[in-house]
C-alpha positions in Angstrom: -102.4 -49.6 -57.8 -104.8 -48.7 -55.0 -103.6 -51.3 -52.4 -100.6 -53.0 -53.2 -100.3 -52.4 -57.7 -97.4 -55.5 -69.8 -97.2 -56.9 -72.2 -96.2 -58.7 -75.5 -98.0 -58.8 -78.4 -98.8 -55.8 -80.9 -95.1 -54.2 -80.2 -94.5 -53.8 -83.4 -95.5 -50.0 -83.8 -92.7 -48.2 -83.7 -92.5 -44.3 -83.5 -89.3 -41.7 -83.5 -87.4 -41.2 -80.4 -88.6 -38.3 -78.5 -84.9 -37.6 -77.6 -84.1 -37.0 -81.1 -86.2 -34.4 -81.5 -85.7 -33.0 -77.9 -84.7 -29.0 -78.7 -85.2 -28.3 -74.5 -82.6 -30.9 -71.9 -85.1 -33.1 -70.7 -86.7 -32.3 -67.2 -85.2 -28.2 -67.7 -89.1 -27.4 -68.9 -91.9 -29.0 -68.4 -92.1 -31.9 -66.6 -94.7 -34.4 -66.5 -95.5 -37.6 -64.3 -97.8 -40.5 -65.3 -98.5 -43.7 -63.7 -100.1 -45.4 -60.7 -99.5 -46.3 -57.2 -96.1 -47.3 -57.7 -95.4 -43.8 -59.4 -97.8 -42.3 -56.7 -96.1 -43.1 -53.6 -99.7 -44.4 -52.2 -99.3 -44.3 -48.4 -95.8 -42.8 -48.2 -96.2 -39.4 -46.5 -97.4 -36.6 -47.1 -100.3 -37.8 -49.1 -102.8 -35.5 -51.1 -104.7 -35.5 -54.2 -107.9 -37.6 -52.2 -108.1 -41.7 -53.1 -105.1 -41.0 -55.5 -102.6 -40.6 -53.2 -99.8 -39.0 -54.2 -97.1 -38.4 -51.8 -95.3 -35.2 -52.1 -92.3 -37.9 -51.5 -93.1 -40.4 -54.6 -90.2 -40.5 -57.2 -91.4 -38.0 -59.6 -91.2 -35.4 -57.2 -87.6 -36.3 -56.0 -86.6 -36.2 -59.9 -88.4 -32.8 -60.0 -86.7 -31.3 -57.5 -83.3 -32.9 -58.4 -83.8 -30.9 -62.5 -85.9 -28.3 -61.3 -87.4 -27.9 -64.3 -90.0 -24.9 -65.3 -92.9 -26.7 -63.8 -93.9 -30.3 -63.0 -97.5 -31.7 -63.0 -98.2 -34.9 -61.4 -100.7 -36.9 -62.8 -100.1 -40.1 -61.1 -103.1 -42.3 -59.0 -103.5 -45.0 -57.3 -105.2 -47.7 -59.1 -104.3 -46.2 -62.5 -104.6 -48.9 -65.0 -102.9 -49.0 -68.7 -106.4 -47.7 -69.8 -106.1 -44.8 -67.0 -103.6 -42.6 -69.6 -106.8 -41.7 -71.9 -109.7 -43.1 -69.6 -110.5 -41.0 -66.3 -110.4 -42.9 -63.2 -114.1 -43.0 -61.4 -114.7 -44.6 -58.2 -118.6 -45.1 -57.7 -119.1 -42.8 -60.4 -117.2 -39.8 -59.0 -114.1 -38.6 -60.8 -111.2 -40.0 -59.2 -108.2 -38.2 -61.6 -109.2 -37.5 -65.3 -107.1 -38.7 -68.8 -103.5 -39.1 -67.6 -102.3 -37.5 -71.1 -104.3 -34.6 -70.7 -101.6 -33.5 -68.3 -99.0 -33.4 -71.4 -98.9 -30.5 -74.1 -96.8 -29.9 -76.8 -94.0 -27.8 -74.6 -93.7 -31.4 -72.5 -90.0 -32.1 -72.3 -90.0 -35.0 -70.0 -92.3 -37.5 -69.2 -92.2 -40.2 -66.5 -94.8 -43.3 -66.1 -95.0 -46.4 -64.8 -98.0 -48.4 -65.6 -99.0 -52.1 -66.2 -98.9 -53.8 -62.6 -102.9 -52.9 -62.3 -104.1 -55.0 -65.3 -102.8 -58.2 -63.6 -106.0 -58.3 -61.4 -109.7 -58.0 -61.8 -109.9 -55.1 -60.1 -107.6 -51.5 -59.0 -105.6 -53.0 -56.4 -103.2 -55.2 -59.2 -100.6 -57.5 -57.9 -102.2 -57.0 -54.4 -105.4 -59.1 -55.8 -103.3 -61.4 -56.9 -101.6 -61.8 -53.6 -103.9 -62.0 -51.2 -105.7 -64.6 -53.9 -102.5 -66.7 -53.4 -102.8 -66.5 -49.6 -106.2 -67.7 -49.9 -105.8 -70.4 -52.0 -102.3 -71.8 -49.6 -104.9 -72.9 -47.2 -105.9 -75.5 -49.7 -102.7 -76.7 -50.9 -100.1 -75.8 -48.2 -97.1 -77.4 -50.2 -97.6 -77.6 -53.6 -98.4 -74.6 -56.5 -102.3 -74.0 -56.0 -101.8 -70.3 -57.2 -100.0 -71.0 -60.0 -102.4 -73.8 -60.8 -105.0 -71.6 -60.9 -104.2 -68.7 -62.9 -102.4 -70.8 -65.5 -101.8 -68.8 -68.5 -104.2 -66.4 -67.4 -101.9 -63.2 -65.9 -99.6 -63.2 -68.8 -102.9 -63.0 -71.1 -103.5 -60.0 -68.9 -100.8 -58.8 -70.1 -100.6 -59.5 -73.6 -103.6 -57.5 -73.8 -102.2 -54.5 -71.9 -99.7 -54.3 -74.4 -101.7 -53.2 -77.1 -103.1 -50.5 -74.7 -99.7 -49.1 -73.8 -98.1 -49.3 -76.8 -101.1 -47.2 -77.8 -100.7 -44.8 -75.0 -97.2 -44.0 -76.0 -98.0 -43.4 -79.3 -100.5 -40.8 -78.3 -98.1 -39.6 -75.8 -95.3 -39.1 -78.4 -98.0 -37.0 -81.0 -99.2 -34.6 -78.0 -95.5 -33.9 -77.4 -92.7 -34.6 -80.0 -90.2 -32.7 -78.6 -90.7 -34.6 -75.3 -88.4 -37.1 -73.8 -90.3 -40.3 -72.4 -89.3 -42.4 -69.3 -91.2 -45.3 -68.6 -90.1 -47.0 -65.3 -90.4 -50.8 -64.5 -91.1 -52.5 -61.1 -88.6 -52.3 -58.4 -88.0 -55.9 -56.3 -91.2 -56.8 -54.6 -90.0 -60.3 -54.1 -86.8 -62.0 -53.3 -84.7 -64.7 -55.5 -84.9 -66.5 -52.7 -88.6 -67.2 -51.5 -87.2 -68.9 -48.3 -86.4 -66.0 -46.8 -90.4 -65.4 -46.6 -90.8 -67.9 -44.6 -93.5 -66.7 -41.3 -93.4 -63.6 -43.9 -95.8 -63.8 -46.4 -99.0 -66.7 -46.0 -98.4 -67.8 -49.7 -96.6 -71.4 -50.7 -92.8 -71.2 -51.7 -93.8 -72.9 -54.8 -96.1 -69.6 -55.6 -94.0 -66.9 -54.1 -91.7 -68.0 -57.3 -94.4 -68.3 -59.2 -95.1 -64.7 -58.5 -91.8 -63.3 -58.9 -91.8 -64.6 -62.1 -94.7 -62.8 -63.2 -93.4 -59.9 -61.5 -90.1 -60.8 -64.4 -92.8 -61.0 -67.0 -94.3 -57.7 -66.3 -91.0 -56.1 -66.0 -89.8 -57.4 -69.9 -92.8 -56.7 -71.3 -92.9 -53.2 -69.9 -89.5 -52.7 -71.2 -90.0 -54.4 -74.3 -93.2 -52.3 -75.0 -90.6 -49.2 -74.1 -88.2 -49.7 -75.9 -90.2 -50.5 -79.2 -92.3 -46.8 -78.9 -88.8 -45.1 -78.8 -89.4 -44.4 -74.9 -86.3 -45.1 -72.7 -86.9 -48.0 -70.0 -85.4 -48.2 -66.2 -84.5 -50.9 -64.5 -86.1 -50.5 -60.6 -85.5 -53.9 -60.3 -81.6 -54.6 -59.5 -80.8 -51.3 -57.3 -83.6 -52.8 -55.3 -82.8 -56.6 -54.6 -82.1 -57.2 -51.2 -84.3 -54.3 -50.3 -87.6 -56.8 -51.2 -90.7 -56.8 -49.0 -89.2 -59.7 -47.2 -85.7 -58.4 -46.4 -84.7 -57.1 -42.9 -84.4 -53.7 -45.0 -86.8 -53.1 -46.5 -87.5 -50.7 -49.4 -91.0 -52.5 -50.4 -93.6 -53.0 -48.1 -95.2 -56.6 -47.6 -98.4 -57.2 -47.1 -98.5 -55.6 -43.5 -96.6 -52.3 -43.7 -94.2 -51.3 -41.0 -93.5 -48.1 -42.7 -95.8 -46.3 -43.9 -96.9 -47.5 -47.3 -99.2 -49.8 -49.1 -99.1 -53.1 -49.4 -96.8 -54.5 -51.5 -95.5 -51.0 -52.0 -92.2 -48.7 -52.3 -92.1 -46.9 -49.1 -89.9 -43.5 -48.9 -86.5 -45.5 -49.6 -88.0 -47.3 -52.5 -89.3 -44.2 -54.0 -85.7 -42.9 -53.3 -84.3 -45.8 -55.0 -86.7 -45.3 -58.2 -85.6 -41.7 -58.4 -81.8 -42.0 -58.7 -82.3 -44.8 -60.9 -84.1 -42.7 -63.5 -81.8 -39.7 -62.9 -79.0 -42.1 -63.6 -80.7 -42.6 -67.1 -81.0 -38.9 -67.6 -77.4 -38.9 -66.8 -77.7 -36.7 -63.5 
């Protein structure tokens, strides 16, 4: 996700585990990281790679240097949607970051991605369009559900059809390298349980803010769900980051006006932190 940052149906494909083949540890060769802004580490410094920006700080770099493996290519841009692992990101026609599988080749023993969070809005920024559409639409409806009212169905659609794509992308993943073992990390805790405690935080309606989180649930299954059906092992970003939520005193996530630097709506340098032990504690480090 540029700004701020899948997926049901068609999960029936189901391929070999990576790890089952694995003849290399995973992350002791080559190491590969996938994904968008989440995975990027957009605004968290020290940011390169132009309107990608990855932070020398984002989570795949803190697993890197936690395995040192034989080398590590990150791959991961902001704005990255599902469509982003085969597709090249442009922006006004200009090359942005090209196929994210290009990146992997057969002697690939770890991969990393998160993806997904992008295809809920219409355009690169993700959950951050669908934010700041919620704050828009409070002003009409101050007490009652006027976000959730109008996107209806609509989001989880969004991502019903970015299921096919990513189960897709695995699958390609898995035939450009066998031996690999695959990660794919969900969402850490953008939102709270409790949407009271957003209150003077956040100009969306408590009714929304847990409609919201709820799609913020949905994306997370159906990541996992989409995971776990390719073969691909799935971590959960979500729990070791609850209380650390965009809202909370400390915070971990960003909200919507950053006092740390990162995005909107984004893991600053704790929550990349936070997502890097968590998938080093499923790689058993």
């Amino acid at each position: 996700m540029t700004g701020a940052a899948l997926l049901a149906s068609a999960l029936t494909v189901t391929t070999t585990p990576a790890s089952a083949h694995a003849a290399t540890p995973a992350g002791t060769g080559k190491y590969v990281a996938l994904g968008d802004s989440y995975a990027a580490g957009a605004g968290v410094p020290a940011q390169s790679a132009g309107l990608c920006l990855r932070s020398d700080r984002n989570y795949g770099h803190l697993v890197a240097a936690a395995l040192s493996p034989s080398s590590y290519v990150d791959k991961t841009c902001a704005g990255a949607k599902v469509g982003a692992l085969t597709t090249a990101q442009t922006d006004l026609g200009i090359v942005v970051n090209g196929p994210q599988l290009d990146a992997v080749t057969p002697d690939t023993s770890l991969v990393t991605l998160t993806l997904g969070g992008n295809n809920l809005g219409t355009s690169d920024v993700g959950f951050v369009d669908v934010v700041v559409a919620c704050s828009a639409l409070s002003l009409t409806n101050p007490f009652e559900t006027p976000c959730r009212n109008f996107y209806g169905d609509m989001l989880s659609k969004r991502l019903d059809s970015a299921a096919a794509q990513l189960t897709d992308g695995l699958r390609k993943l898995s035939a450009k390298a066998p031996k690999a073992k695959v990660v794919v990390v969900g969402y850490p805790a953008v939102l709270p349980d409790d949407p009271t405690t957003c209150f003077g935080k956040m100009p969306v309606t408590t009714g929304d803010l847990r409609f919201l989180r709820s799609v913020m649930g949905e994306l997370n299954e159906k990541v996992e769900r989409t995971a776990t059906a390719a073969g691909a092992t799935y971590v959960d970003t979500l729990a070791p980051t609850k209380g650390h939520d965009s809202c909370s005193a400390s915070r971990w996530i960003e909200g919507l006006l950053p006092t740390s630097p990162a995005a909107p709506l984004h893991p600053n340098a704790k929550g990349e932190r936070a997502m890097a032990d968590a998938v080093l504690r499923a790689l058993g480090r």
